[in-house]
N, C-alpha and C positions, 0 to 999 in steps of 0.2 A: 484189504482192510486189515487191519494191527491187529495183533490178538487181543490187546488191549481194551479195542474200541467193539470185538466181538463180546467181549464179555459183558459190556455193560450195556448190549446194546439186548441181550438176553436177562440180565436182572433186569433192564427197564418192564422186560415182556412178563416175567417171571410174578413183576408189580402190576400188572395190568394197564401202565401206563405208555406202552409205546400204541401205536394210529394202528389202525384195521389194515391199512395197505404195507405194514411192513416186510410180508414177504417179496412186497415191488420195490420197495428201498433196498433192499439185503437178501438179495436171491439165492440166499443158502438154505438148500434145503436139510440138511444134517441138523444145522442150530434150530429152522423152524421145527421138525419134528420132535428133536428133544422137547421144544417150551411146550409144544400140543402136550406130549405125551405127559407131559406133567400138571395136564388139565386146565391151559387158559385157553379159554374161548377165543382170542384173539388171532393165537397162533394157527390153535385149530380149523380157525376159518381159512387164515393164510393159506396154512396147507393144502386146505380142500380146492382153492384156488390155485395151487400152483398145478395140482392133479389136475383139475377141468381143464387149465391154459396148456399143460404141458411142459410148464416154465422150471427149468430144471431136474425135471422127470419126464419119466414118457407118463404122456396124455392117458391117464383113467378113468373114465365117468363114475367106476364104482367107489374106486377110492375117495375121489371126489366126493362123493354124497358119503362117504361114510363119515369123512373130517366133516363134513358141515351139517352132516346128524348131532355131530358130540356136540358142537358148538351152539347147534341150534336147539339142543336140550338143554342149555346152559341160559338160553334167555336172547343170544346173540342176535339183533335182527336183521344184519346180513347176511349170516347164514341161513336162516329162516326164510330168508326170500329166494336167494338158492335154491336152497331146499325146494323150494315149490316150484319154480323152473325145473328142475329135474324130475321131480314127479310129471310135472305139466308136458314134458319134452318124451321121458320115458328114457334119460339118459342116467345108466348107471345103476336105476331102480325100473323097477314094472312100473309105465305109464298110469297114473291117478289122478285124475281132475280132482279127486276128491280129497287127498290127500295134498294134494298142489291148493286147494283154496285152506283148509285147515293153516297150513304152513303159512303163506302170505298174510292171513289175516292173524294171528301172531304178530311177525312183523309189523302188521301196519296200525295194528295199537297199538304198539310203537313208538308212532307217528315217521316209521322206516316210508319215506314217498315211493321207491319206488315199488313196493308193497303195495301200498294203497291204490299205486296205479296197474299194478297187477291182479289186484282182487277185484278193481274195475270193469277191466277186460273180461271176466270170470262172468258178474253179472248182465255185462252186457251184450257177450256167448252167449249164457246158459251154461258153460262149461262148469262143474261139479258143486253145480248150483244151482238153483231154479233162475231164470232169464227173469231179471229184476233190473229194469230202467230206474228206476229210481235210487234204489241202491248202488246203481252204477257210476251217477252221478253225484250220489256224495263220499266215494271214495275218486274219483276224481276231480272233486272240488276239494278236496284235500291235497292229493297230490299236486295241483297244481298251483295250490297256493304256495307251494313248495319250490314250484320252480319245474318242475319238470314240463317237460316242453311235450314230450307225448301225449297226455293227460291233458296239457289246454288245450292239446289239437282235439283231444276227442269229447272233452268238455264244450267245446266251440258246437262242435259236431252233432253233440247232442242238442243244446240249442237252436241249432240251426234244422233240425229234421223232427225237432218237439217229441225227442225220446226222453223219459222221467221228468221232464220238466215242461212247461208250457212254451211254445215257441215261439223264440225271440232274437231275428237275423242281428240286432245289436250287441245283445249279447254273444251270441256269435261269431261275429265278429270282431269284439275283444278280445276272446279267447284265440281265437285264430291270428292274431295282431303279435299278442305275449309270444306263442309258439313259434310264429315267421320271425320275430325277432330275434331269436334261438336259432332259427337257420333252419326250422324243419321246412323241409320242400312239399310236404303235401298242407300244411297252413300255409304257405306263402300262397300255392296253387289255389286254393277255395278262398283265402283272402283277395286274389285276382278276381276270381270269379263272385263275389262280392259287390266288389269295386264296377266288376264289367255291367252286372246288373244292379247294382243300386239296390244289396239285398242288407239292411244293417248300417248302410252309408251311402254318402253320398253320391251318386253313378260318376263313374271319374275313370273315363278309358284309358288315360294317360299312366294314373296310378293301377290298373288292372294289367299295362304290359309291364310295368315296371315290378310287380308284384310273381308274375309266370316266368319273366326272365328268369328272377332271382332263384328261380325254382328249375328252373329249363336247365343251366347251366350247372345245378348238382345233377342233371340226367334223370329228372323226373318226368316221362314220356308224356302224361295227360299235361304238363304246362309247355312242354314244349308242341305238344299237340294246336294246345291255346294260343301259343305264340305265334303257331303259322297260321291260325286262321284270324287270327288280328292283320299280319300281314298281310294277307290274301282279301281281308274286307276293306284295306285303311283303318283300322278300328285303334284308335290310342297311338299310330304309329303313320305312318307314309306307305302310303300301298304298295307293298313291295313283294311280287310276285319271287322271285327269285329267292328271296327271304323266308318269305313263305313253305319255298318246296326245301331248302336247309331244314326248318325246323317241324316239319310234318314227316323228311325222311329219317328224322333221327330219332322220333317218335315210332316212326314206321318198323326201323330197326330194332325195336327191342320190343315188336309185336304188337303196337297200338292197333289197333283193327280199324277205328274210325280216321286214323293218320294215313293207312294203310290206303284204304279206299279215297281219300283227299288226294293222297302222292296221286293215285291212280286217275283221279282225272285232271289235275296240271298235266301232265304226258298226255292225256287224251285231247287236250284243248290246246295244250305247248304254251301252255301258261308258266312262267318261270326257266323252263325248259323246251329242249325243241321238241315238236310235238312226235308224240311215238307210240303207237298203237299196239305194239308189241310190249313194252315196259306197261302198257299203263293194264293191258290182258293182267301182268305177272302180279301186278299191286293189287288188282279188284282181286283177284284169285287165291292171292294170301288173304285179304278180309273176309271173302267166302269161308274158307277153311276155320275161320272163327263164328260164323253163322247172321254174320253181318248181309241184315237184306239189304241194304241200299247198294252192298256192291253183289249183292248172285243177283239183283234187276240190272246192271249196268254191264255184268260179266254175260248175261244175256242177250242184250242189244248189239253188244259186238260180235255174238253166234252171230246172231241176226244179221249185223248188217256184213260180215266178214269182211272185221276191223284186229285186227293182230292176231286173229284164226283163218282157218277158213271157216267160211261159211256154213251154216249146219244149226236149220231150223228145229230138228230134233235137240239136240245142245240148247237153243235156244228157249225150247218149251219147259226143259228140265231146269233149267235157273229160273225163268219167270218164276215156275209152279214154286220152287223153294221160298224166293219173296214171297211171293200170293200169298204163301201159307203162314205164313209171318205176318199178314195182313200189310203187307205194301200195297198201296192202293195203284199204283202204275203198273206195277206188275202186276195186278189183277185183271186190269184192263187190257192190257197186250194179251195175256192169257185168256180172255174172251175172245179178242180180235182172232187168236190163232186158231180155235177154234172154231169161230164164224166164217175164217178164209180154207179151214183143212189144212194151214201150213204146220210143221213137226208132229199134227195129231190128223186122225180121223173127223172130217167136220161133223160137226154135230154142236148144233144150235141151243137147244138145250145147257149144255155144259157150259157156253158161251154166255145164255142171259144168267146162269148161279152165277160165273165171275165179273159180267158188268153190274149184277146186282151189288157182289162184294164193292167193289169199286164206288158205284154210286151211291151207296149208303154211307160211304166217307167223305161225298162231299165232290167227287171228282167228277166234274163240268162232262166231257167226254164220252165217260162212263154212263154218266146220268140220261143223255143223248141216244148213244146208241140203245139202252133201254127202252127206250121213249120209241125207236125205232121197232126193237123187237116187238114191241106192245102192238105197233101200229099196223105191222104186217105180219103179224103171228107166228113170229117166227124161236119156237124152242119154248114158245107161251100160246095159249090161247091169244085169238085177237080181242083186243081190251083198249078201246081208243080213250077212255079217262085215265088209264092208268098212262096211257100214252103222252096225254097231255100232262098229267099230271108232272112225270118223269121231264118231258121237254120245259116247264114252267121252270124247274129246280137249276138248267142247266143255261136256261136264258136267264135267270135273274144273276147268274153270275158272267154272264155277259156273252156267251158259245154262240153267233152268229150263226149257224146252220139253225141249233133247237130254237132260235128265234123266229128264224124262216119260216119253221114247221109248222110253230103257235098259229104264226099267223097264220099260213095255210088252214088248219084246224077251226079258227075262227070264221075266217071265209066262207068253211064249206060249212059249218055246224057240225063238225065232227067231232065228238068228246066233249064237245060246249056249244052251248047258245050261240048261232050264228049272229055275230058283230064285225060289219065291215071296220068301223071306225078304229076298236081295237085290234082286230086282224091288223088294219095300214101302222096302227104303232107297232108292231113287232116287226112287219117290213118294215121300217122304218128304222129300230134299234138293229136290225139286221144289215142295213146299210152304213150307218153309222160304223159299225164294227168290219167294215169292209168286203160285206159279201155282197157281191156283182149283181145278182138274183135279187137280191133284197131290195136295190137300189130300182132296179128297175121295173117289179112287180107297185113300189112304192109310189112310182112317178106315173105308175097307170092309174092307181087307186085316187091321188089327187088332180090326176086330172079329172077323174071322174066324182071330185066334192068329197071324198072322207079326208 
């Protein structure tokens, strides 16, 4: 640059009239420092800029905050929003929420957006603020009528989880629409998921992969998560197993945990992949380490059946019990089972009906059965034949062919209920239907004999 065109390129600054980003135009730091030092906010801000970036000095946070203190006591609202990142951050100054919302909210009456979207985030922390949803959402209904694409995401956000405002997936949706249009990968991702369930629009699976791609491809884990299990179901796309394990391993990659445990059963099923018991051990085992029960229930099955381990019904008992406790209702049940067999544990029956209890109180047919069982023959309960009927009633109305048998048996004999041949033979009867051999042929004795 001419000497010529430096000089006036510092009168301009001197006038207040050259742009906030001229120290990115003219990366002299000597010329900015003089115009700072001669008190324009403008430069000062520059400067304090070039210190944070590094950009022709070495990198200072304190220098930094000190140029955009001047500036930001001058009224400046770029510096003032600075400023409050560096309190907010603890770079350069002692860490201050408190002094970090003061500064922003400066700025963002203003009307500085991305202030406004900064003082949003504050109250919708709680950070050096009291936790105000409402308030949160009307400085991010500011900022985003501004354009900033963060703020519609979380304006969306709010909408859509009915924080300060009353919830409304259309609105939502809007929000999330403006910010995917910007290219943020986590609105594109929740406008998929939208789209997928018909939450704010109309359900349109086509538009829900085309919304996760868009977002998979900046290397946003949870839509390329999405993407494979669209894949994996046909869901908006052509069932594309192989497709599927691409975009759940590159989720998987950057630590998705429910990706993680997906990759892990393509390998266990050799769905997309040839099947491999050893890879798919390695993938449950990284979602475990994240506290993922669906895969410490699945990393145990393969103790159990010594499938990419060896075998080691102790190993076994210790992953159930992790799900169990998470309340996974399969692995509550296997965890009763191991107990009612003494495999990895000490039998003891008892400990067996608490966890078919867990189980059956969620609903799980199996669980409910073997209950029904303990009740009947006393086992780790007192003998309790209503509670036993009661328990096999829960697990035949959802259709378990064994606890159908039993009903009926129960009926037959009057045990736990009013002896009735007629509805004893419907439950052998629904028992047969459901393919139990037993049922069929206790059933064909009863009609022969008129029920």
């Amino acid at each position: 640059m001419n000497k010529l065109l430096k000089k006036m390129m510092v009168a301009l600054l001197s006038l207040g009239l050259a742009q906030a980003v001229w120290a990115d135009n003219v990366p002299d730091f000597k010329e900015t420092l003089q115009v700072a030092e001669q008190g324009n906010a403008k430069a000062q801000f520059s400067l304090g800029k070039m210190y944070y970036e590094g950009q022709g000095v070495h990198q200072d946070y304190a220098e930094a905050a000190r140029w955009y203190l001047k500036a930001a006591e001058q009224g400046y609202p770029a510096a003032q929003n600075n400023l409050g990142t560096m309190y907010a951050k603890g770079q350069g100054v002692r860490q201050d929420p408190v002094q970090a919302e003061q500064w922003y909210r400066k700025a963002a009456e203003q009307g500085y957006a991305q202030a406004q979207y900064n003082l949003g985030v504050m109250y919708d922390n709680g950070r050096g603020v009291r936790q105000d949803y409402t308030q949160a959402v009307q400085w991010f209904g500011k900022a985003a009528e501004q354009g900033i694409a963060e703020a519609q995401f979380s304006l969306g956000k709010m909408y859509y989880e009915g924080q300060g405002v009353r919830q409304d997936y259309a609105e939502a949706a809007r929000w999330y629409l403006k910010a995917a249009e910007q290219g943020d990968p986590v609105a594109q991702n929740n406008l998929g998921v939208a789209y997928a369930k018909g939450q704010g629009v109309r359900q349109d699976p086509v538009q829900a992969e085309q919304w996760y791609r868009k977002a998979a491809e900046q290397g946003y884990a949870q839509a390329q998560y999405n993407l494979g299990v669209m894949y994996d179901n046909g869901r908006g796309v052509r069932q594309d197993y192989t497709q599927a394990v691409q975009w759940f391993g590159k989720a998987a990659e950057q630590g998705y945990a429910q990706a993680q445990f997906n990759l892990g059963v393509m390998y266990e099923k050799g769905q997309g992949v040839r099947k491999d018991y050893v890879e798919a051990v390695k993938w449950y085992r990284k979602a475990t380490e994240q506290g993922l029960a669906n895969a410490q229930f699945n990393l145990g099955v393969m103790y159990d059946n010594g499938q990419g381990v060896r075998q080691d019904p102790v190993q076994a008992e210790q992953w159930y019990r992790k799900a169990a406790e998470q309340g996974y209702a399969q692995a509550q049940y296997n965890l009763g089972n191991m107990y009612a067999n003494g495999q990895g544990v000490r039998q003891d029956y008892a400990q067996a009906v608490q966890w078919f209890g867990k189980a059956a109180e969620q609903g799980l047919a199996n669980a409910q059965y073997n209950l029904g069982v303990a009740y009947a023959n006393g086992q780790g309960v007192h003998q309790d034949l209503v509670q036993a009927e009661q328990w096999y009633r829960k697990a035949a109305e959802q259709g378990f062919a064994e606890a159908q048998y039993n009903l009926g048996v129960m009926y037959a004999k009057g045990e736990g209920v009013r002896q009735n041949y007629k509805i004893a033979n419907e439950w052998f009867g629904k028992a047969c239907n459901n393919g139990l051999q037993q049922g069929c042929d206790v059933y064909r004795v009863f009609n022969q004999a008129g029920y």
